[in-house]
GULUM-633825 format. One record per residue: x, y, z of N, C-alpha, C, O in turn; residue number from 0; residue in one letter. Coordinates in Angstrom, 2 decimals. Example, Ala and Ser with C-alpha at 12.3 -4.5 7.8 and 13.67 -1.06 7.14 Angstrom:
+---------+---------+---------+---------+---------+---------+---------+---------+---------+---------+---------+---------+-----+------+
|      nu |      nv |      nw |     cau |     cav |     caw |      cu |      cv |      cw |      ou |      ov |      ow |  nr | rest |
+---------+---------+---------+---------+---------+---------+---------+---------+---------+---------+---------+---------+-----+------+
|   13.19 |   -5.69 |    7.80 |   12.30 |   -4.50 |    7.80 |   13.20 |   -3.30 |    7.80 |   14.24 |   -3.32 |    8.46 |   0 |    A |
|   12.85 |   -2.25 |    7.08 |   13.67 |   -1.06 |    7.14 |   12.90 |    0.03 |    7.87 |   13.41 |    1.14 |    8.04 |   1 |    S |
+---------+---------+---------+---------+---------+---------+---------+---------+---------+---------+---------+---------+-----+------+
# end
This chain:
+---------+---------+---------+---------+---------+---------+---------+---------+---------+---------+---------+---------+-----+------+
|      nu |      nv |      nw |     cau |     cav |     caw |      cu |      cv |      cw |      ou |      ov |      ow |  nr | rest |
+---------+---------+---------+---------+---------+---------+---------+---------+---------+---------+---------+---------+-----+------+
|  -37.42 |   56.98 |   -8.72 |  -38.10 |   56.09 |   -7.81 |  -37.69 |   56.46 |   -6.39 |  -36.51 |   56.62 |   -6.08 |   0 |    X |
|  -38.79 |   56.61 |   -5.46 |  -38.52 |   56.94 |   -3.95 |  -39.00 |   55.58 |   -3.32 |  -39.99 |   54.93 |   -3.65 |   1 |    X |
|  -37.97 |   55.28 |   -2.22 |  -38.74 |   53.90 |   -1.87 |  -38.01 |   54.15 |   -0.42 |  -36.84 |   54.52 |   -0.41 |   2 |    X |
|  -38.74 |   53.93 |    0.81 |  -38.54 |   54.30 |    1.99 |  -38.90 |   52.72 |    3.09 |  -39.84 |   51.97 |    2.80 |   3 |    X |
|  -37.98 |   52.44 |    4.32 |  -38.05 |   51.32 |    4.51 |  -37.70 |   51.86 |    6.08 |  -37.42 |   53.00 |    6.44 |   4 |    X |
|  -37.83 |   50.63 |    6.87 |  -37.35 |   50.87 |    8.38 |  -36.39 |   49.74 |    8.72 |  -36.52 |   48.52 |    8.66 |   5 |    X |
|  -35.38 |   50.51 |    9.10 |  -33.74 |   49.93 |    9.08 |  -33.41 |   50.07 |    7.46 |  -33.81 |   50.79 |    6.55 |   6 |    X |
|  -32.42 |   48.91 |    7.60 |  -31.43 |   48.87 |    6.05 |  -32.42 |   48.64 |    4.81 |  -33.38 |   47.91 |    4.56 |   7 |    X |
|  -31.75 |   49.58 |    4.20 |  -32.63 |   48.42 |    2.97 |  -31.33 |   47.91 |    2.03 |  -30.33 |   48.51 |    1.65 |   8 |    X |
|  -31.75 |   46.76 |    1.87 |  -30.79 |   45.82 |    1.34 |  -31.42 |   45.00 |   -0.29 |  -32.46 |   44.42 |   -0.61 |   9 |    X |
|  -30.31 |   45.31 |   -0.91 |  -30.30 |   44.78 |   -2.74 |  -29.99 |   43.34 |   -2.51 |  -28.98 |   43.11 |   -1.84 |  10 |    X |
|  -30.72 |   42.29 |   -2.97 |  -30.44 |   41.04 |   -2.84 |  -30.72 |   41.02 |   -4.75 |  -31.66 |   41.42 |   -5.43 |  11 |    X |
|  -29.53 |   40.41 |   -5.07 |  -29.42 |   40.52 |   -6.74 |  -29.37 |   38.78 |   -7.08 |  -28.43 |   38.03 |   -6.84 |  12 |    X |
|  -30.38 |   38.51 |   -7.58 |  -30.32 |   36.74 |   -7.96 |  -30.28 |   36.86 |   -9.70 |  -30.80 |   37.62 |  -10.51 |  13 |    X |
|  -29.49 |   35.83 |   -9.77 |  -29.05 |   35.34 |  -10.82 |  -29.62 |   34.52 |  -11.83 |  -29.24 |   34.35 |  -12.99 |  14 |    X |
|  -30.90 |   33.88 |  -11.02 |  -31.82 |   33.22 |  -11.94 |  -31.44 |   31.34 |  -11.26 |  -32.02 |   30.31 |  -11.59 |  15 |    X |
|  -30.52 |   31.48 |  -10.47 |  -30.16 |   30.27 |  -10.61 |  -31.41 |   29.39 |   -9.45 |  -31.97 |   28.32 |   -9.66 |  16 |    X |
|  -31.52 |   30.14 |   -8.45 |  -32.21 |   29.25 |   -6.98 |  -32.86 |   30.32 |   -7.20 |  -32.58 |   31.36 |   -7.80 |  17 |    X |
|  -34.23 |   29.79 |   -6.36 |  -35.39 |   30.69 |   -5.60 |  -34.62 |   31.28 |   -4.30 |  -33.57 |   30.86 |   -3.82 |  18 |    X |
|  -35.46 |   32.42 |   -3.83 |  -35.29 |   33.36 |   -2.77 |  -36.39 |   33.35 |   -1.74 |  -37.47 |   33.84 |   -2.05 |  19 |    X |
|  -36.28 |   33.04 |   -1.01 |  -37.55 |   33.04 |    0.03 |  -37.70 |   34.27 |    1.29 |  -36.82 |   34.10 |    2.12 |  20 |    X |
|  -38.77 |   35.66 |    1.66 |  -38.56 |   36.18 |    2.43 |  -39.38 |   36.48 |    3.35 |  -40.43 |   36.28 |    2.73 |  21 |    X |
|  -39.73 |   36.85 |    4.50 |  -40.58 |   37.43 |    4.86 |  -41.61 |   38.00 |    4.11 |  -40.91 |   38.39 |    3.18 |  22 |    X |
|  -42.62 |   38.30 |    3.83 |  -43.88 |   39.23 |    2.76 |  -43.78 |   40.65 |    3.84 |  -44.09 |   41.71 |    3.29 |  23 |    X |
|  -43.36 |   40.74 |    5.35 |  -43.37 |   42.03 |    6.12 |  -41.82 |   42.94 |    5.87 |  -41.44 |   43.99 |    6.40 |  24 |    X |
|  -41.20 |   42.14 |    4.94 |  -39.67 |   43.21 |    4.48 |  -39.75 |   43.55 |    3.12 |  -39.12 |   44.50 |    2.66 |  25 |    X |
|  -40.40 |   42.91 |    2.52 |  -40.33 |   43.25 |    0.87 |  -40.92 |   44.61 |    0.38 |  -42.08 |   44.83 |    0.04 |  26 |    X |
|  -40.03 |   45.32 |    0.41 |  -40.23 |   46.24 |   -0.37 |  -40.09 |   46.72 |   -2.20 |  -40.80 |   47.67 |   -2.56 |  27 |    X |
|  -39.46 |   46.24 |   -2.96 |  -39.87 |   46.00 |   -4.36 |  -38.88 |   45.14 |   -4.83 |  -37.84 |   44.77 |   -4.29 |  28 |    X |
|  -39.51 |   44.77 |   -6.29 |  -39.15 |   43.92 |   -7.16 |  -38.68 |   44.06 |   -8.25 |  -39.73 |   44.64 |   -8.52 |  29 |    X |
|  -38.00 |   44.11 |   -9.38 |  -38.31 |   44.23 |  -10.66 |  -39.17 |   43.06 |  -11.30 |  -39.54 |   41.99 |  -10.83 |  30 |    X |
|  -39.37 |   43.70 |  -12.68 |  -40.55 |   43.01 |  -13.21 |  -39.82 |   41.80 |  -13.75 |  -40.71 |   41.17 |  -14.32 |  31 |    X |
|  -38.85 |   41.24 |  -13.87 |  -38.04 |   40.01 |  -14.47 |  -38.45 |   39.44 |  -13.54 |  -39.16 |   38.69 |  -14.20 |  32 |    X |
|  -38.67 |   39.04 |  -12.28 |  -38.73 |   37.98 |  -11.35 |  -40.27 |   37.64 |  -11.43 |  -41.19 |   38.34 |  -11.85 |  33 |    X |
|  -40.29 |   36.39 |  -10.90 |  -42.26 |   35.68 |  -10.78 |  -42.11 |   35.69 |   -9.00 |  -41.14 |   35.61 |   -8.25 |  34 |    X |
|  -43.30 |   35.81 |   -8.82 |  -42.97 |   35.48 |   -7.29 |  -44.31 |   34.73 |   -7.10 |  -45.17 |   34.73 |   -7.98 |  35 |    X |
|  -44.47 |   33.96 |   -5.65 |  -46.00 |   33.78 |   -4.99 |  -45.43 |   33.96 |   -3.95 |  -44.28 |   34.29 |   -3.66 |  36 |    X |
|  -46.52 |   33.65 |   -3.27 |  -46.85 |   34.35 |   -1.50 |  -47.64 |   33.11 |   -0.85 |  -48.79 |   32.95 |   -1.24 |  37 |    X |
|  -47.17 |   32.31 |    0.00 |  -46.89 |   31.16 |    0.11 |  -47.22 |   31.32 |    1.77 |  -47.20 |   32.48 |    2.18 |  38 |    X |
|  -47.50 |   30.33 |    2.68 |  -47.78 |   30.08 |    4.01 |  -46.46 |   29.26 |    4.67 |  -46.21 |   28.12 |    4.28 |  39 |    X |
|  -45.61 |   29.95 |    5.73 |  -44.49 |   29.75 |    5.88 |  -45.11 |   28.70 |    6.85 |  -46.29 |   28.72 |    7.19 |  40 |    X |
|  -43.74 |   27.30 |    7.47 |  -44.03 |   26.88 |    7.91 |  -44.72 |   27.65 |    9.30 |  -44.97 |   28.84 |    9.52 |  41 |    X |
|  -44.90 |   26.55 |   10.03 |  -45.84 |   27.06 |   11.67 |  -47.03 |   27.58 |   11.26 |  -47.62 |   27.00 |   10.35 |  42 |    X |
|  -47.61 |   28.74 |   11.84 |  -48.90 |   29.40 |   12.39 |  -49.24 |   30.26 |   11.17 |  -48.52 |   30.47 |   10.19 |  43 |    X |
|  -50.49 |   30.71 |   11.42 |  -50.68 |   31.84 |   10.25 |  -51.23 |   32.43 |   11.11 |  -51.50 |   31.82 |   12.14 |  44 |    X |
|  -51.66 |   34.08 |   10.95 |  -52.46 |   34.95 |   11.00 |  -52.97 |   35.50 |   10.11 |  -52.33 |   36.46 |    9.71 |  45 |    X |
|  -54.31 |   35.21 |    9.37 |  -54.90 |   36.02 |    8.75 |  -55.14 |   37.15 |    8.75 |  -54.81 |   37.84 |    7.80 |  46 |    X |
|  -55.84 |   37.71 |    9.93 |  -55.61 |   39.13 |   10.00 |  -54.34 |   40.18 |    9.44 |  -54.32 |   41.17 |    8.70 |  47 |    X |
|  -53.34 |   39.44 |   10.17 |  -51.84 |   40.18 |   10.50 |  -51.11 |   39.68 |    8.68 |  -50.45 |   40.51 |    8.06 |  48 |    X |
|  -51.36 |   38.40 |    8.15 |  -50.28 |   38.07 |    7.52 |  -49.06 |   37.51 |    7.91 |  -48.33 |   36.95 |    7.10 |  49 |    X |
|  -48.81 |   37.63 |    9.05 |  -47.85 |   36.76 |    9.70 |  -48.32 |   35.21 |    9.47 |  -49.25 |   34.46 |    9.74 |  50 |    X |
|  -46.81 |   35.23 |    8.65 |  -46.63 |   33.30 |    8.28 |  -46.59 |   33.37 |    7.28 |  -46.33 |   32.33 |    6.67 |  51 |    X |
|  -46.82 |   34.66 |    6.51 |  -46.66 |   34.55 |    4.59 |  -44.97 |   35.03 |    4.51 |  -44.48 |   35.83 |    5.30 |  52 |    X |
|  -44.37 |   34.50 |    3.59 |  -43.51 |   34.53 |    2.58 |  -43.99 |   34.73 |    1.48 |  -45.11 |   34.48 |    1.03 |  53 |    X |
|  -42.64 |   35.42 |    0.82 |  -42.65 |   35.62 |   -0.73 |  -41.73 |   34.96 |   -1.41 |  -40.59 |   35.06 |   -0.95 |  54 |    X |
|  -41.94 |   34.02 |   -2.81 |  -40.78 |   33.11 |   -2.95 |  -40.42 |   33.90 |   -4.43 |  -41.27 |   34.21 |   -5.27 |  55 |    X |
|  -39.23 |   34.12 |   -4.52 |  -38.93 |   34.77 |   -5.85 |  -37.67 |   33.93 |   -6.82 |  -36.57 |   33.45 |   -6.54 |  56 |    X |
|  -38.38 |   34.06 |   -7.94 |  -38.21 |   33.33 |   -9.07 |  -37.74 |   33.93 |  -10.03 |  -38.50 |   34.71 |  -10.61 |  57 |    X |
|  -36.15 |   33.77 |  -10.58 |  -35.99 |   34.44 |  -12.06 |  -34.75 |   35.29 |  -11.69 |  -34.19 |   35.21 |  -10.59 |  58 |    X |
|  -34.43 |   35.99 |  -12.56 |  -33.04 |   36.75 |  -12.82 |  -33.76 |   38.52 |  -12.68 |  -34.55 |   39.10 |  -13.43 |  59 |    X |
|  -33.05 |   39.05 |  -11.26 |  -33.36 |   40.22 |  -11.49 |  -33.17 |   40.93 |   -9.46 |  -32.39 |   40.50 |   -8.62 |  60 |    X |
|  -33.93 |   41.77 |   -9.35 |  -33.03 |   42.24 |   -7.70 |  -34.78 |   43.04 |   -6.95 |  -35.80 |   43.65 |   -7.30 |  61 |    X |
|  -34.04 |   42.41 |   -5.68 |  -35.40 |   42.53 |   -4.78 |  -34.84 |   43.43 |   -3.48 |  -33.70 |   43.19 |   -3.08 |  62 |    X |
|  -35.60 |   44.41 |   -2.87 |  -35.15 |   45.17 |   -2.21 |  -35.74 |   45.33 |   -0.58 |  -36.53 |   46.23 |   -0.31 |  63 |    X |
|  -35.48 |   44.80 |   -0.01 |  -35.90 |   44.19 |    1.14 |  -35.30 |   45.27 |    2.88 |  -34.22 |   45.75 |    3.22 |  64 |    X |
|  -36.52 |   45.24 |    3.43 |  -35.73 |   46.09 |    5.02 |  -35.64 |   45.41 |    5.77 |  -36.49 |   44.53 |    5.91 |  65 |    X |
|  -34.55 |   45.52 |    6.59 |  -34.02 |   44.69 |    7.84 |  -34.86 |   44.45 |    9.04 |  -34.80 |   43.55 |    9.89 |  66 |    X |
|  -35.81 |   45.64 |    8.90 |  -36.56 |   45.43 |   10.14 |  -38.20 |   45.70 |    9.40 |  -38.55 |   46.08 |    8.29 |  67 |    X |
|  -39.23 |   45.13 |   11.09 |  -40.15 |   45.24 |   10.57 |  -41.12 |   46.45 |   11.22 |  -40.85 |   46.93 |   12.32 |  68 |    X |
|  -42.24 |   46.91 |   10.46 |  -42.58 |   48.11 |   10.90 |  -43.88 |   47.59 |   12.48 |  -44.41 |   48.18 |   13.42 |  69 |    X |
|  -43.87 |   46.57 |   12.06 |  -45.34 |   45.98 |   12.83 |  -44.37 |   45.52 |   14.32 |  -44.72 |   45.73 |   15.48 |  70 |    X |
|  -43.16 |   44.88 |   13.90 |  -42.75 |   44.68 |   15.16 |  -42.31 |   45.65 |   16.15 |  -42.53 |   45.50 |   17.35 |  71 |    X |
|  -41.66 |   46.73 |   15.61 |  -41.79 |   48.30 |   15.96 |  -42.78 |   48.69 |   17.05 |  -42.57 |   48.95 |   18.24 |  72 |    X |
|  -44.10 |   48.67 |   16.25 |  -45.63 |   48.99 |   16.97 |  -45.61 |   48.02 |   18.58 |  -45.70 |   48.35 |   19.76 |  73 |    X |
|  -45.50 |   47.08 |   18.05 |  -45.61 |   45.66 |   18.91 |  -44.85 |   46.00 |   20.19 |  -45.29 |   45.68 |   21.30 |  74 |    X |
|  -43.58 |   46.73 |   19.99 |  -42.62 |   46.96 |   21.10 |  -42.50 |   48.33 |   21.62 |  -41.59 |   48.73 |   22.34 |  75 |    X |
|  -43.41 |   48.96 |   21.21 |  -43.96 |   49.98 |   21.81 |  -44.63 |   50.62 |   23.11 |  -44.39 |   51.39 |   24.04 |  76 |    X |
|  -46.21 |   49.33 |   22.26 |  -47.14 |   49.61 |   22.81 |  -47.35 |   49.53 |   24.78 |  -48.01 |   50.08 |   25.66 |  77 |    X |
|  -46.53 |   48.72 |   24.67 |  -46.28 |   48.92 |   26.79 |  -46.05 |   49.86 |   26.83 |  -46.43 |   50.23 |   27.95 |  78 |    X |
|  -45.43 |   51.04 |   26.09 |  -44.95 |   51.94 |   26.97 |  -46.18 |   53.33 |   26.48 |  -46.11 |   54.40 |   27.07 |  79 |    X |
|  -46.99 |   53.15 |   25.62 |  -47.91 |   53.59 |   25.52 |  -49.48 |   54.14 |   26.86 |  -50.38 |   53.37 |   27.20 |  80 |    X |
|  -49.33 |   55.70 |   27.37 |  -50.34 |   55.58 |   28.66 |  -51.37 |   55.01 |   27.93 |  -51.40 |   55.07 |   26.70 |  81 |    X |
|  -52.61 |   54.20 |   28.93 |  -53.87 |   53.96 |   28.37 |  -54.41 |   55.35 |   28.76 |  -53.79 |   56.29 |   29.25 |  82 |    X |
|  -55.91 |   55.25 |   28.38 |  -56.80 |   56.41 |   28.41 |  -57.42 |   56.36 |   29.06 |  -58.34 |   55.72 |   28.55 |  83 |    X |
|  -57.78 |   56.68 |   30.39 |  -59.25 |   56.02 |   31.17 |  -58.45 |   56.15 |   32.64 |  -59.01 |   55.81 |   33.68 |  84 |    X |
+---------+---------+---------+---------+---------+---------+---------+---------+---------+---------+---------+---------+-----+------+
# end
């Protein structure tokens, strides 16, 4: 398995006991023991973007998540980006 992320990627290993709640823009995989949904975090949504979804994970098993996000990356860029014209 190759699995590639921006910043850390971090093993969060649950036990089955509590749910896990994360961002849906860090999740990078799951095993198949866990249930999850994808849920509307409190505040705002963006449909377009997905910003405001979470993923809530359920069950005994390990989720692999990056520290940073790739969109916010773009986001903090783009000023320094010349326009065209």
């Amino acid at each position: 398995m190759l699995i590639s992320g921006y910043g850390d990627i971090v093993e969060i290993a649950l036990d089955g006991t509590e749910d896990f709640v994360v961002d849906n823009q860090h999740v990078l995989a799951w095993t198949e023991s866990l249930s999850y949904s994808i849920e509307v975090a409190s505040g705002t949504f963006g449909f377009k973007t997905g910003e405001g979804l979470v993923n809530k994970f359920r069950g005994k098993g390990k989720i692999l998540i990056q520290s940073r996000n790739v969109e916010a990356l773009a986001q903090s860029i783009i000023p320094f980006i010349p326009s065209i014209g």
